[in-house]
N, C-alpha and C positions, 0 to 999 in steps of 0.2 A: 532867284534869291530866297522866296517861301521853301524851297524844296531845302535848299540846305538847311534853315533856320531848323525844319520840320527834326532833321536827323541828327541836329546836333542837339535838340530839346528830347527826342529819342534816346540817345547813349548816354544822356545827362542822367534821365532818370532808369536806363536801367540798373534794377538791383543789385548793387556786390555783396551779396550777404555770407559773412564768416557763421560758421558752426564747428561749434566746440562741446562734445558730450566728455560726460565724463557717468560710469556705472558703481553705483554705491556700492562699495566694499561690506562684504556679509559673509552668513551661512548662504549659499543660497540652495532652499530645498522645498522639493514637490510641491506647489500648492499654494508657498507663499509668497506674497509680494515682490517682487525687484524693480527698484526704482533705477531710471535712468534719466540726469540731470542733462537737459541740451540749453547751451545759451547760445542764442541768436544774436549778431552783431551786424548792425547794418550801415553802412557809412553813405548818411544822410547829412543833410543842411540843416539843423533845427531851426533856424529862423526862415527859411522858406515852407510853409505848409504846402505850397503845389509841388516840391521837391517828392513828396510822397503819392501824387496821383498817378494811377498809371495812364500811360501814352496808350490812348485807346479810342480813335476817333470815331468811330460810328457803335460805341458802346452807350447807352441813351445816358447816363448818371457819370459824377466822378465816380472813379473808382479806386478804390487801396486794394495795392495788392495782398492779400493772404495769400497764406503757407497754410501746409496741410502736415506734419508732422506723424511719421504713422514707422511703425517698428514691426519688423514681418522675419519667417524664414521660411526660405526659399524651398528648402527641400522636404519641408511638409506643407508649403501654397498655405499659410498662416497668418492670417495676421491678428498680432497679438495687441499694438494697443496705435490711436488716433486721436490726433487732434490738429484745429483750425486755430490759426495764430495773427493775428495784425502785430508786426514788425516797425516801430516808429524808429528807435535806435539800439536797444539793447531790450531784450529780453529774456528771462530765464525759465523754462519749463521742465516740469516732475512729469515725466509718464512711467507708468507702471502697469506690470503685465507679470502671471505667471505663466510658470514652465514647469513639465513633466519632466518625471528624474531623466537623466541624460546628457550627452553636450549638444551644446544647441550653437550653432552659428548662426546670429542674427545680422540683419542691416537696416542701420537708419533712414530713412527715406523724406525728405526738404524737397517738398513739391511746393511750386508756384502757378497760383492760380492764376496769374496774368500775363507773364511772359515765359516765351518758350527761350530753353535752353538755359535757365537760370535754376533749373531743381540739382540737389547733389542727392548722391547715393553711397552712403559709409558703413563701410562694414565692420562692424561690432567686434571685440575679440572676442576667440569661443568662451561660450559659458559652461562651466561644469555642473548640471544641477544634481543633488543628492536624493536619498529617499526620502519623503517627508515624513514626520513621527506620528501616530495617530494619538488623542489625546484620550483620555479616561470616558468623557462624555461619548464619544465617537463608539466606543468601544465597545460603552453600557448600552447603548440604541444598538447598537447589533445586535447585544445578546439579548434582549426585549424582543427584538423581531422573529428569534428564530423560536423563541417560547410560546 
């Protein structure tokens, strides 16, 4: 009877976590910033707090599971920008990263640090980046160095 109890409190709390990005509409060129908005949606209990512990019995502490949010492309082994998230019900995060001029196909990457088979892998639509402009300041430190 303990064995079932065990794996029905198992599939109870593993994580369904929804991810939704959405890429800031811009110029986007060499050099500068590009934000990419992800919201994390988790469909939890809020009135149960052990709703959120992970099933982890010979791990010494509770434990919540984090996410590791990280933005890569693949076909130059890149990666451009990371981050660690605690997921209660809904979350919204900014990660930002540049890019050389070019199209770059990226993908989002929702790793979970506690349970296997719960990370997703999205792949970005391509991005076209521009030349970046150099500005006047940039310009004058050149011509300073080569004097």
């Amino acid at each position: 009877m303990s064995v079932r109890r065990d794996v029905a409190a198992f599939v109870n709390s593993y994580p369904a976590l929804d991810v939704n990005y959405e890429l800031v509409k811009g110029d986007y060129t060499a050099g500068s910033p590009i934000t990419l908005k992800v919201v994390l949606t988790r469909d939890a209990d809020e009135e149960d707090a052990d709703d959120q512990i992970a099933v982890a019995p010979y791990y010494p502490f509770k434990k919540l599971p984090n996410w590791w949010l990280l933005i890569g492309e693949q076909s130059t082994r890149q990666l451009l920008s990371i981050k660690k998230v605690t997921v209660n019900k809904n979350l919204s995060v900014k990660l930002e990263f540049t890019l050389p001029q070019g199209r770059h196909e990226l993908k989002l990457s929702v790793i979970c640090d506690s349970y296997m088979g719960a990370d997703h892998d999205i792949a970005i639509e391509p991005i076209d980046v521009a030349e970046g402009e150099e500005s006047d300041s940039e310009e004058e430190d050149s011509d300073e160095m080569e004097e």
